[in-house]
C-alpha positions in Angstrom: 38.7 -22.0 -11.8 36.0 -22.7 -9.2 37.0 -24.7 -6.0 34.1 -26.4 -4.8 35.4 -27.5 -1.5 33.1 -28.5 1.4 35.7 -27.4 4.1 36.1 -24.3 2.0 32.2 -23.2 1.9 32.4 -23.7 5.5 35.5 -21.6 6.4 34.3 -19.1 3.8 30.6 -19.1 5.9 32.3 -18.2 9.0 34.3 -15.8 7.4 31.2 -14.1 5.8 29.0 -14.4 8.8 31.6 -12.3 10.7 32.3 -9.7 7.7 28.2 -9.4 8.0 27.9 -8.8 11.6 30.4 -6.3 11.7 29.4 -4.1 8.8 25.5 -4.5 9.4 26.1 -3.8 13.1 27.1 0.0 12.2 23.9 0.8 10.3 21.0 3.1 11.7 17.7 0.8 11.4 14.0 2.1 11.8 10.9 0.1 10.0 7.5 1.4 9.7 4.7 -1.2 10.4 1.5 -1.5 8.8 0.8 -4.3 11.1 3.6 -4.9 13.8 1.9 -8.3 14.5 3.3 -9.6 11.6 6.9 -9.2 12.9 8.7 -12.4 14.4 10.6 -10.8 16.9 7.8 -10.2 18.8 5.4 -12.1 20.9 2.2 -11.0 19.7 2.8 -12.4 15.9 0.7 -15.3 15.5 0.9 -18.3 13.0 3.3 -19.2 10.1 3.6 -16.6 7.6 6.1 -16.4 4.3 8.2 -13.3 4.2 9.3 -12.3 0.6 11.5 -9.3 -0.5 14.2 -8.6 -3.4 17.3 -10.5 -3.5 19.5 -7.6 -3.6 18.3 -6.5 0.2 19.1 -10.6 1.4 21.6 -8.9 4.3 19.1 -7.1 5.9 16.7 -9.9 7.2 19.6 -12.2 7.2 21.4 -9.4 10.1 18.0 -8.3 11.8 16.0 -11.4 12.3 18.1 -14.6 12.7 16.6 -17.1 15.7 13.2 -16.3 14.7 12.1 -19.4 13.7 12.5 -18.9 9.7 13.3 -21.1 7.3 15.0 -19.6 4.4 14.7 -21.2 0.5 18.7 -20.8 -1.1 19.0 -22.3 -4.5 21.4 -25.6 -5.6 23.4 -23.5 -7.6 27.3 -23.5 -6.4 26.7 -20.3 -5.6 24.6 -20.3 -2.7 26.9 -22.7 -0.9 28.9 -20.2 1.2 25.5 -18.3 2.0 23.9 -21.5 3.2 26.6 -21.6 5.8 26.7 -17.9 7.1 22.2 -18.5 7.0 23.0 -21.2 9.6 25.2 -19.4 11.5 22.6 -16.3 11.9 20.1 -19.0 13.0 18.2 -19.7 9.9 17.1 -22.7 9.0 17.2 -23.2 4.9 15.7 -25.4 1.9 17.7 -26.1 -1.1 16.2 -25.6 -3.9 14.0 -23.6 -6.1 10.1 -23.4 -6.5 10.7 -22.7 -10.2 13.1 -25.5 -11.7 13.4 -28.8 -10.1 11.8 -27.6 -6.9 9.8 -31.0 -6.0 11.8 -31.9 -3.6 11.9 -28.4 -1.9 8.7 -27.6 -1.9 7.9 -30.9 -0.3 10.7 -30.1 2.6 9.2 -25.9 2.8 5.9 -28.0 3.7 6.9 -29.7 6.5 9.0 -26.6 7.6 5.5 -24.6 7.2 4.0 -26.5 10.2 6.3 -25.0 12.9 8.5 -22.1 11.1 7.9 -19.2 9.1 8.7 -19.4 5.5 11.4 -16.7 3.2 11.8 -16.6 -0.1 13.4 -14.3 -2.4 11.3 -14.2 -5.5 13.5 -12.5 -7.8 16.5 -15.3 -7.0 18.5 -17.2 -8.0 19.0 -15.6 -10.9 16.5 -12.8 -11.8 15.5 -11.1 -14.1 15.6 -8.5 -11.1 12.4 -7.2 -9.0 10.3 -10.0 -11.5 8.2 -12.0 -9.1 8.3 -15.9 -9.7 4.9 -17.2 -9.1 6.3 -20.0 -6.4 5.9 -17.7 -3.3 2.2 -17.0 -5.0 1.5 -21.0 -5.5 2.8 -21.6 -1.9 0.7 -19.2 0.0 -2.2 -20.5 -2.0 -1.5 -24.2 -1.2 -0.1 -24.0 2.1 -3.0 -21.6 3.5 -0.1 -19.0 4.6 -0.2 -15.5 4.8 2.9 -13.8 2.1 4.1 -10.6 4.5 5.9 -8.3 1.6 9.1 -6.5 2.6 10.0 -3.3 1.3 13.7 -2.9 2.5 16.2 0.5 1.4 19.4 1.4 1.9 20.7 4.9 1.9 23.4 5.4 -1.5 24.2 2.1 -1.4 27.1 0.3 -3.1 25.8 -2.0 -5.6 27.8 -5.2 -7.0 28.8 -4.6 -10.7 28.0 -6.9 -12.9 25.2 -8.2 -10.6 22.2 -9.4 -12.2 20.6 -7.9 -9.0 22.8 -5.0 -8.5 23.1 -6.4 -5.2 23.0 -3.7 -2.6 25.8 -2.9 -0.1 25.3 -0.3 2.3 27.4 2.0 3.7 28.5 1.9 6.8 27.0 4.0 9.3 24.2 4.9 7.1 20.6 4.6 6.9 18.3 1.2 6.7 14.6 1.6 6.4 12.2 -1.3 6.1 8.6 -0.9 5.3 6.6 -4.7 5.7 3.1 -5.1 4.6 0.2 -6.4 6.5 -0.8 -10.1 6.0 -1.6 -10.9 1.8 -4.3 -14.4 2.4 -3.9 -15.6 -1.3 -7.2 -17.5 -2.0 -6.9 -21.4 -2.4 -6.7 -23.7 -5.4 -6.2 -21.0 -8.2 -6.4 -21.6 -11.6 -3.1 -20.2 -14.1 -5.0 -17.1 -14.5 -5.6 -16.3 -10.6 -2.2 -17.2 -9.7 -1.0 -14.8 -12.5 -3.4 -12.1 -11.2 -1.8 -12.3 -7.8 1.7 -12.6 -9.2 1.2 -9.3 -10.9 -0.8 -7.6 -7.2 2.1 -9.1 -5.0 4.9 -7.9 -7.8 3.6 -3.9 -7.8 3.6 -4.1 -3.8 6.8 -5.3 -3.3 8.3 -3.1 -5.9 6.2 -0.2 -4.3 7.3 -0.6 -0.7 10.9 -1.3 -1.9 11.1 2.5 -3.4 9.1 3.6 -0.8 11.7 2.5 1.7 14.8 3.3 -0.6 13.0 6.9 -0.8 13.0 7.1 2.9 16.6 5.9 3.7 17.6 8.4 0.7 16.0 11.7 2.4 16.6 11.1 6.2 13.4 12.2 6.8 11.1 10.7 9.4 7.6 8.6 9.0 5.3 8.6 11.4 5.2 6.0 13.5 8.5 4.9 12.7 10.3 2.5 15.3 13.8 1.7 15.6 14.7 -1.9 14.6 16.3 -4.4 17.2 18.6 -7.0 16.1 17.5 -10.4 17.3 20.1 -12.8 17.3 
């Protein structure tokens, strides 16, 4: 039986925002840039921008890059409850919703978000099928005017959930994290069902290609130039 408790979901936040911190904190982090710019820890990074990568790698940004101005689209679903919590507590902001089913209302509130915060959206979530881009993240860079940044995240031999419809990854501890963003994506305004699709299909192939690329990486220890150690903001 599920309890659906509020004071629960909070006490279980904490609880996971801890568990998080800790195991997250061990891991050895480098990224390789295309574009550092694009990056919100950093000064130099310039206007909103909607970051997008697989659901399975969700603890990595939600570790790395809390308080940096990001709001972060979790679905209604019961599920999502406990993550909402530990999101705040890393210094995300977050929608509820989904730009897929009964997303109205949170497309209306990622809107006004989009006017002072970065956007991220997983684009496989809630519920898959797994590394199949959702057009939403497509439609909303093409109606908001904002950039889509793709992240390529990888773990090295990772645990995954069982069961999963992700296979949710779970690294382990004191091993390798490797995260490979793109530059900036500038989807092109109004697009008919057939240019949205075409993009879908563009923005689906990258973020499946720097995902291997980076699980590749963690896998072999090897080093890429201009690699750069990750700090953890927040």
């Amino acid at each position: 039986m599920k309890i659906d408790s509020p004071l629960l979901n909070k006490f279980g936040g904490l609880l996971a925002t801890a568990a998080v911190r800790w195991w997250m904190s061990t891991l050895d982090y480098k990224v390789a840039y295309y574009d550092r710019t694009i990056d919100p820890y950093f000064a130099d990074c310039r206007g909103q921008m909607i970051y997008i990568f697989w659901h399975e790698y969700i603890l990595c940004p939600l570790y790395l890059r809390g308080h940096c101005n990001l709001a972060m689209l979790l679905s209604r679903h019961r599920d999502a409850e406990i993550l909402s919590h530990a999101a705040r507590h890393f210094g995300f902001e977050f929608v509820r919703g989904s730009t897929r089913r009964g997303g109205v209302s949170a497309l209306r509130q990622l809107l006004a978000r989009s006017r002072r915060m970065h956007l991220t959206i997983t684009p496989d979530g809630p519920r898959g099928p797994r590394r199949r881009l959702a057009p939403g993240c497509v439609y909303l860079a093409s109606k908001l005017g904002m950039p889509l940044v793709v992240m390529g995240y990888g773990y090295d031999r990772p645990w995954r959930v069982r069961g999963a419809w992700d296979h949710f990854a779970v690294p382990r501890p004191g091993s390798r994290a490797r995260a490979i963003p793109s530059g900036e994506i500038f989807v092109p305004p109004d697009l008919d069902r057939q240019g949205l699709e075409h993009y879908r299909q563009k923005i689906e192939r990258l973020l499946n290609r720097l995902t291997f690329e980076a699980e590749s990486w963690a896998a072999s220890g090897s080093r890429k130039t201009g690699q750069m150690n990750v700090r953890h903001y927040g």
